[in-house]
C-alpha positions as CSV (number, residue, x, y, z in Angstrom):
1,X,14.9,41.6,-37.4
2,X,16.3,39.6,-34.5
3,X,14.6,36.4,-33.0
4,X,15.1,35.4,-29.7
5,X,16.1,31.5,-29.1
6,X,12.3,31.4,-26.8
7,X,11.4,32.9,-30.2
8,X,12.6,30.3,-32.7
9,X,11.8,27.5,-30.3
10,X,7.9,29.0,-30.2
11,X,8.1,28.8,-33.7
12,X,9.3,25.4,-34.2
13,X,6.8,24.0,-31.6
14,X,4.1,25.8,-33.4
15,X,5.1,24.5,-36.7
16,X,5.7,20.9,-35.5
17,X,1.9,20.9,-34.2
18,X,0.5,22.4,-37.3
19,X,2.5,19.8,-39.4
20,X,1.0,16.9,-37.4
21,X,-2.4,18.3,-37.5
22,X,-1.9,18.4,-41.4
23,X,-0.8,14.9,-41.3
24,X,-3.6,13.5,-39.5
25,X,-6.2,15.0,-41.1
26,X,-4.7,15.4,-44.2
27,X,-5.7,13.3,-47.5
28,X,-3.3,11.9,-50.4
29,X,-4.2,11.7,-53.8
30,X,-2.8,9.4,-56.2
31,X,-3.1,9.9,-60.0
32,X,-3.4,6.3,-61.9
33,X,-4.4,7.5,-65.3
34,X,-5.9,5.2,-67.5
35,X,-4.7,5.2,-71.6
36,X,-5.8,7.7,-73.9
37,X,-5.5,8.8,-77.3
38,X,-4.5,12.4,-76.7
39,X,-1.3,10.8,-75.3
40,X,1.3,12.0,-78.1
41,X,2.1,8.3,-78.2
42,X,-0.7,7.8,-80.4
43,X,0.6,10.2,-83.3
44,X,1.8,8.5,-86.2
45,X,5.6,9.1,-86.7
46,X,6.5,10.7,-83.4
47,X,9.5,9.1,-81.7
48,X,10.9,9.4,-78.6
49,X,14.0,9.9,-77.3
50,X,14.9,10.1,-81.0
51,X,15.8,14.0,-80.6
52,X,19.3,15.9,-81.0
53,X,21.4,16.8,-78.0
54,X,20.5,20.4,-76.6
55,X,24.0,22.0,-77.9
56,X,23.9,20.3,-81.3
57,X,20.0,21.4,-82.2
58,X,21.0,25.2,-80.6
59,X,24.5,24.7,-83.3
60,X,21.8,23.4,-85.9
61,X,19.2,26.4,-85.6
62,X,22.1,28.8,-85.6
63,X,22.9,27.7,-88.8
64,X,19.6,28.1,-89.8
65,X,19.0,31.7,-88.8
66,X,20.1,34.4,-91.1
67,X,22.5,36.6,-89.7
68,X,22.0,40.2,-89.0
69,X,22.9,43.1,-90.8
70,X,23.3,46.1,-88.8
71,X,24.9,48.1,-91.6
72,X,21.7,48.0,-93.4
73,X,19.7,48.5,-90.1
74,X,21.9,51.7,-89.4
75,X,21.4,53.1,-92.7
76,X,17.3,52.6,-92.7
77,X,17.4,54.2,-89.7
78,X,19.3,57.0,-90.8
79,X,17.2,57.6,-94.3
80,X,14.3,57.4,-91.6
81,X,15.3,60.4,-89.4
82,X,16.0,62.5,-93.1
83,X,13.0,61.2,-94.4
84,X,11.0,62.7,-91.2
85,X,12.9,65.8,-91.1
């Protein structure tokens, strides 16, 4: 797909009316919540900005998880294709 330069400069005319249309006519909407108690802030205990670095909770969980056994998974699946045979 080529455009022509009278093409793109169409285009950028048509956009730059649309654009101040939309600004004229156009509405903004500001949020100004008030407080409430299903803020998290209101649970007892919770504190912010208290939690690990990314890398040393990803390190922590690792440790957590049990690691795999792929010997044992190779031999269920092996007992399971004699089993079905």
């Amino acid at each position: 797909l080529r455009i022509t330069a009278d093409e793109m400069s169409e285009l950028q005319s048509t956009l730059g009316v649309r654009r101040s249309q939309v600004e004229r006519c156009g509405e903004t909407w500001e949020s100004q919540p008030e407080e409430s108690a299903a803020d998290a802030k209101s649970i007892p205990g919770v504190k912010f900005g208290s939690a690990p670095h990314v890398a040393d909770w990803l390190r922590q969980k690792t440790l957590q998880m049990p690691e795999e056994d792929i010997t044992r998974d190779e031999l269920t699946e092996a007992l399971l294709k004699v089993l079905e045979a």
